[in-house]
GULOGU-911240 format. One line per 8 residues: their letters; for each residue x, y, z of N, C-alpha, C. Coordinates in steps of 0.2 Angstrom, whole numbers. Atoms other than C-alpha are relative to their C-alpha. Example, Ala and Ser with C-alpha at 12.3 -4.5 7.8 and 13.67 -1.06 7.14 Angstrom:
2
AS	4 -6 0 62 -22 39 4 6 0; -4 -6 -1 68 -5 36 -4 5 3
% end
This chain:
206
XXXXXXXX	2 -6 5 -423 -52 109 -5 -3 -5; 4 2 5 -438 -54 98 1 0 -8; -1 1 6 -439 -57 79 0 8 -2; -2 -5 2 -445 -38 76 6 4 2; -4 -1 -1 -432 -31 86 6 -1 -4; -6 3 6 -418 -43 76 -2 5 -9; 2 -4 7 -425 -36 59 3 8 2; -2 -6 0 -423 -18 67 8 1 0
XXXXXXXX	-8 0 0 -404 -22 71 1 0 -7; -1 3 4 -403 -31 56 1 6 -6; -2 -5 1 -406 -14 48 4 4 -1; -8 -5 -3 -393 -3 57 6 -6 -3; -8 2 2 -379 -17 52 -2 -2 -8; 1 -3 7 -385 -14 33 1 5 -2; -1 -4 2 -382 1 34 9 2 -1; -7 2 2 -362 -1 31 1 -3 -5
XXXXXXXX	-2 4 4 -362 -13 19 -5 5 -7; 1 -6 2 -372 0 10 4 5 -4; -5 -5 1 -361 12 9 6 -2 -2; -6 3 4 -347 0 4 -1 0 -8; 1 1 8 -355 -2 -12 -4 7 -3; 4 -5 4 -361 15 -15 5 7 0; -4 -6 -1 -347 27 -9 6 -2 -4; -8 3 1 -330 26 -19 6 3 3
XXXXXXXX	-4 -1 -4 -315 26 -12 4 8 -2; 0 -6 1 -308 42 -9 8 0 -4; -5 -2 4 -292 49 -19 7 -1 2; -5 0 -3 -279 49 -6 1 -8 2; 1 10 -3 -282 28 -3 5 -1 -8; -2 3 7 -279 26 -24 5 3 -2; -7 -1 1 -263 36 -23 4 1 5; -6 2 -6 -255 31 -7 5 -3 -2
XXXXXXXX	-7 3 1 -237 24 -8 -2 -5 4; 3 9 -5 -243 11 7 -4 -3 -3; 7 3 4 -257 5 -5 3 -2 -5; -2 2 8 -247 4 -21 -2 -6 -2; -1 8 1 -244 -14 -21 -7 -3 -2; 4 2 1 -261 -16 -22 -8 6 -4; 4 -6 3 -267 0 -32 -5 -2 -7; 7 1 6 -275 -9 -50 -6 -5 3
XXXXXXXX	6 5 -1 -284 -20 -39 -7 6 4; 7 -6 -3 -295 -2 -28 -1 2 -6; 3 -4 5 -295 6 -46 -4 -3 -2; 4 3 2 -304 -8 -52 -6 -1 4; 6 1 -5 -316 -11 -36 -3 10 -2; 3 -7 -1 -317 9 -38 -6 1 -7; 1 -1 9 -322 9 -57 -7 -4 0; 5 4 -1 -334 -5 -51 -6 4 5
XXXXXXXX	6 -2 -4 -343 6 -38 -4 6 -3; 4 -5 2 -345 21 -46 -5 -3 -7; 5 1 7 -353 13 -64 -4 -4 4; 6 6 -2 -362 -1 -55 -2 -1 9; 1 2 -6 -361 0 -36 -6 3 3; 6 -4 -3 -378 13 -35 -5 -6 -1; 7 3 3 -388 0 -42 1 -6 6; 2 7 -5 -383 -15 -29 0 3 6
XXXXXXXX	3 -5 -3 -384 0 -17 -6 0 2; 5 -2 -2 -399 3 -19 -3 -6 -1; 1 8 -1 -404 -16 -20 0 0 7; 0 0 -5 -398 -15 -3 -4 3 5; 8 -3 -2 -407 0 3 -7 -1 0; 10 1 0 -425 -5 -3 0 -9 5; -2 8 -5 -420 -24 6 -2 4 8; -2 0 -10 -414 -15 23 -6 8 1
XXXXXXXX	4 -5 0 -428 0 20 -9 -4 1; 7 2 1 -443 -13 18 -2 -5 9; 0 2 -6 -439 -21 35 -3 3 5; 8 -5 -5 -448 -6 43 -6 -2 1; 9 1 -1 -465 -12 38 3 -7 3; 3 7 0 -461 -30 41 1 1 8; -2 0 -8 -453 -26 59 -7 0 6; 5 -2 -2 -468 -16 62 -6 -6 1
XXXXXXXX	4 5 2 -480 -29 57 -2 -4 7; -3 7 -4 -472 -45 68 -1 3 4; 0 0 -6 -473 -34 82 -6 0 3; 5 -2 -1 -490 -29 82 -6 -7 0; 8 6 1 -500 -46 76 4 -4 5; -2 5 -7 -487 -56 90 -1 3 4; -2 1 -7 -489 -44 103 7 1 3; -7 -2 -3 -471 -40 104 4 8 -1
XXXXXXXX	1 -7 -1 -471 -21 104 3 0 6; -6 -2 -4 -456 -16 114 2 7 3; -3 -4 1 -450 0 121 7 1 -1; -5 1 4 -435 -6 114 0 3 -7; 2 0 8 -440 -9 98 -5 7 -2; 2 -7 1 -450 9 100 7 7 -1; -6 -5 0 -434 17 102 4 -2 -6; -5 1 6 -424 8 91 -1 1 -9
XXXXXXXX	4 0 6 -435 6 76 1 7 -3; 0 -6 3 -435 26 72 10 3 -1; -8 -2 1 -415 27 74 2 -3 -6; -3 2 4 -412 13 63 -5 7 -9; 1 -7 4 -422 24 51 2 3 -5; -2 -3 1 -415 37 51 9 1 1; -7 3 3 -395 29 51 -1 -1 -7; 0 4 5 -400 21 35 -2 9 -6
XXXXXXXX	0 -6 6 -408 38 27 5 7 -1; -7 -8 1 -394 49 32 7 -4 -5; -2 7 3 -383 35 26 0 1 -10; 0 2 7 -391 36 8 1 7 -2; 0 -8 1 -392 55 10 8 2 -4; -7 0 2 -373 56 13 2 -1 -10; -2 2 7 -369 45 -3 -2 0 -5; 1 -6 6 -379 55 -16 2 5 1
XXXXXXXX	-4 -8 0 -370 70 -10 5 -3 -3; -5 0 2 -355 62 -13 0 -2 -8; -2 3 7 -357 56 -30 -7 7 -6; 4 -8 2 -367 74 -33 -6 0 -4; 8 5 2 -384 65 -36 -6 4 4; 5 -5 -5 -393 78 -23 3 5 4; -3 -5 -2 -392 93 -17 0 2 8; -1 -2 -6 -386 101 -2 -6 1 4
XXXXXXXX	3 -5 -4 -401 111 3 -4 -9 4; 8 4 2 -412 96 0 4 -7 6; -6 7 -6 -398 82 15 -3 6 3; -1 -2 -7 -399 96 26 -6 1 2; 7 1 -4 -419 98 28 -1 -6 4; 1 7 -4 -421 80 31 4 -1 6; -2 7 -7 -408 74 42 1 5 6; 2 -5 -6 -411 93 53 -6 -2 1
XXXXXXXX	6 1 -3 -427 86 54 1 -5 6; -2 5 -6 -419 71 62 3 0 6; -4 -3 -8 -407 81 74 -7 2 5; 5 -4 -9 -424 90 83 -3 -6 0; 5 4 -1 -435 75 82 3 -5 5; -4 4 -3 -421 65 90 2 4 8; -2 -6 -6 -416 81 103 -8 -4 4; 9 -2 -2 -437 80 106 1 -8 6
XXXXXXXX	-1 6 -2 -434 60 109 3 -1 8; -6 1 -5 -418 61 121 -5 5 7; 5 -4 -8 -430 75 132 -4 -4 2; 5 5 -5 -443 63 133 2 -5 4; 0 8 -3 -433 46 138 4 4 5; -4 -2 -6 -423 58 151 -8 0 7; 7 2 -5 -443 60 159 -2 -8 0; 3 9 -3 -445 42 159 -5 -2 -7
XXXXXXXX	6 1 8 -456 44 140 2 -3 -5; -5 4 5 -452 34 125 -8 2 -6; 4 -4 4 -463 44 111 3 -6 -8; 0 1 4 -468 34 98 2 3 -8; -2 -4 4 -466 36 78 -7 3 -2; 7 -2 1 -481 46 72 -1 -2 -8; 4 3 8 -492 42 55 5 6 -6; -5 -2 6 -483 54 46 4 2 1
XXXXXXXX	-8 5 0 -466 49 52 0 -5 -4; -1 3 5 -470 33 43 0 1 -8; 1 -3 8 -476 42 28 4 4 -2; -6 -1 3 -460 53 27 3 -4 0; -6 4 2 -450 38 28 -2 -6 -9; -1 2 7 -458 31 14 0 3 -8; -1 -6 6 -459 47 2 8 -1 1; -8 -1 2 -440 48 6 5 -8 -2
XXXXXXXX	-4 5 6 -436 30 1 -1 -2 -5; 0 -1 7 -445 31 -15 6 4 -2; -4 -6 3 -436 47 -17 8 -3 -3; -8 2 2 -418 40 -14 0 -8 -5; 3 7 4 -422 23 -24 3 2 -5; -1 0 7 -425 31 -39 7 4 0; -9 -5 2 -411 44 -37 5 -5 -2; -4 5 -1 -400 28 -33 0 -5 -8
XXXXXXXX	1 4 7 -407 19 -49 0 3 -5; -1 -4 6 -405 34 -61 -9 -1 -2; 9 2 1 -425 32 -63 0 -3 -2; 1 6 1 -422 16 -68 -9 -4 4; 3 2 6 -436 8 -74 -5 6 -4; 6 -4 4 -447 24 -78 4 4 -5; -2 -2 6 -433 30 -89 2 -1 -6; -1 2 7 -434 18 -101 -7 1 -7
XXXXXXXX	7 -4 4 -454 24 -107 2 7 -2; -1 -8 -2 -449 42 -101 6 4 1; -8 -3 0 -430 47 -104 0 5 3; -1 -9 -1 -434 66 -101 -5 0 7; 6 0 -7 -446 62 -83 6 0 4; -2 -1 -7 -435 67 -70 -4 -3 7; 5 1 -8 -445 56 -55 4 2 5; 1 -3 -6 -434 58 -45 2 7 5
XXXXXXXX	2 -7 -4 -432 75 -43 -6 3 5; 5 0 -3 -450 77 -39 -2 -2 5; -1 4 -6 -449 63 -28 2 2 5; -4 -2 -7 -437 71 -18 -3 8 3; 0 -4 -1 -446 87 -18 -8 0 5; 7 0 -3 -462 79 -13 1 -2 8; -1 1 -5 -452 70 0 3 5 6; -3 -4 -4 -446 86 7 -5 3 4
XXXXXXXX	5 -4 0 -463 94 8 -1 -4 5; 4 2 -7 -469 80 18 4 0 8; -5 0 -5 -452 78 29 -5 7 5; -1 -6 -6 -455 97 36 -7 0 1; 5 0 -5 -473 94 39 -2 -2 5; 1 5 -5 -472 78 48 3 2 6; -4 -3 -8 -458 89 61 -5 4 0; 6 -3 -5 -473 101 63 -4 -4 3
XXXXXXXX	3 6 0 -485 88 65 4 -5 9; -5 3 -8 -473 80 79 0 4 5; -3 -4 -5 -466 94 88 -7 2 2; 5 -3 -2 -486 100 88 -3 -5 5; 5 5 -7 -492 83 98 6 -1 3; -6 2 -7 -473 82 108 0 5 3; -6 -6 -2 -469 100 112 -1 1 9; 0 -3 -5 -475 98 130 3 -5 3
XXXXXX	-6 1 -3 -462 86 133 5 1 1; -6 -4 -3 -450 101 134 -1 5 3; 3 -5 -5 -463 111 145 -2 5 -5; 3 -7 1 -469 123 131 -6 -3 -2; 4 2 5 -485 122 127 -6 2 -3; 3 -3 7 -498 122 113 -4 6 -1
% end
């Protein structure tokens, strides 16, 4: 397995360890009777993820979100452009963005409407995907695939950092609402944009 390929994995098993320091533990863990014995030790890890665990989150995120470009890069100036690493690359993705998605709903940082554009952009684009590799096709990601995935990891960043650092000039500048609103906008035009250069590989066409 090549170097970009390793990097694209190296993504997807970030995506875990992610979510360990960004989600806290749920309710029923911190008042089990099986757990007791070991209950001021979760309250403390818990008390530690919510005040502090978005920020080494989102450390982790911009880390395992930046490996996109470099992936891409290495593959391209070595010549090692994969139909592997075609396939793989857009999954890890969109593991990692559903992933961040999830864990500002649960700490009520983002809203519903706003998880379920994105990551139904993911389910058809992923459908579109699974039609083509059953014809033998393996559909790269398109230019403005890249360009939503970097509107939506600003987006989640700053949600993640609390707008750290634009809130310390500008306390009342909400970026990242905006952020996420500009990343919405681009999400649903890039699945136009796709579905309009894929659609005939599910026989309808343009």
């Amino acid at each position: 397995m090549n170097l970009p390929n390793k990097l694209t994995l190296s993504r997807i098993f970030l995506v875990p360890v992610f979510m360990l320091f960004i989600i806290p533990f749920p309710d029923w863990m911190l008042t089990s009777s099986v757990l007791k014995f070991i209950r001021p030790e979760l309250i403390d890890i818990n008390n530690f993820i919510i005040h502090n665990g978005n920020y080494i989150g989102a450390a982790i995120f911009i880390i395992a979100a930046s490996t996109d470009k470099v992936d891409g890069y290495l593959a391209r100036k070595n010549k090692q452009v994969t139909k592997f690493g075609i396939f793989l690359d857009p999954i890890a993705d969109k593991l990692l963005i559903t992933a961040a998605l999830l864990a500002l709903l649960q700490r009520n940082m983002l809203s519903g409407w706003a998880a379920m554009v994105i990551i139904a952009r993911e389910f058809i684009v992923t459908g579109l995907r699974l039609i083509a590799a059953g014809e033998g096709i393996v559909l790269a990601a398109s230019n403005w695939g890249k360009i939503k995935m970097v509107a939506q990891t600003i987006a989640v960043a700053a949600s993640l950092l609390n707008n750290f650092p634009i809130s310390i000039p500008f306390p009342n500048f909400h970026f990242d609402r905006y952020a996420m609103i500009v990343a919405i906008i681009i999400t649903i035009y890039s699945l136009f944009d796709y579905l309009k250069k894929n659609i005939k590989v599910i026989g309808i066409k343009n």
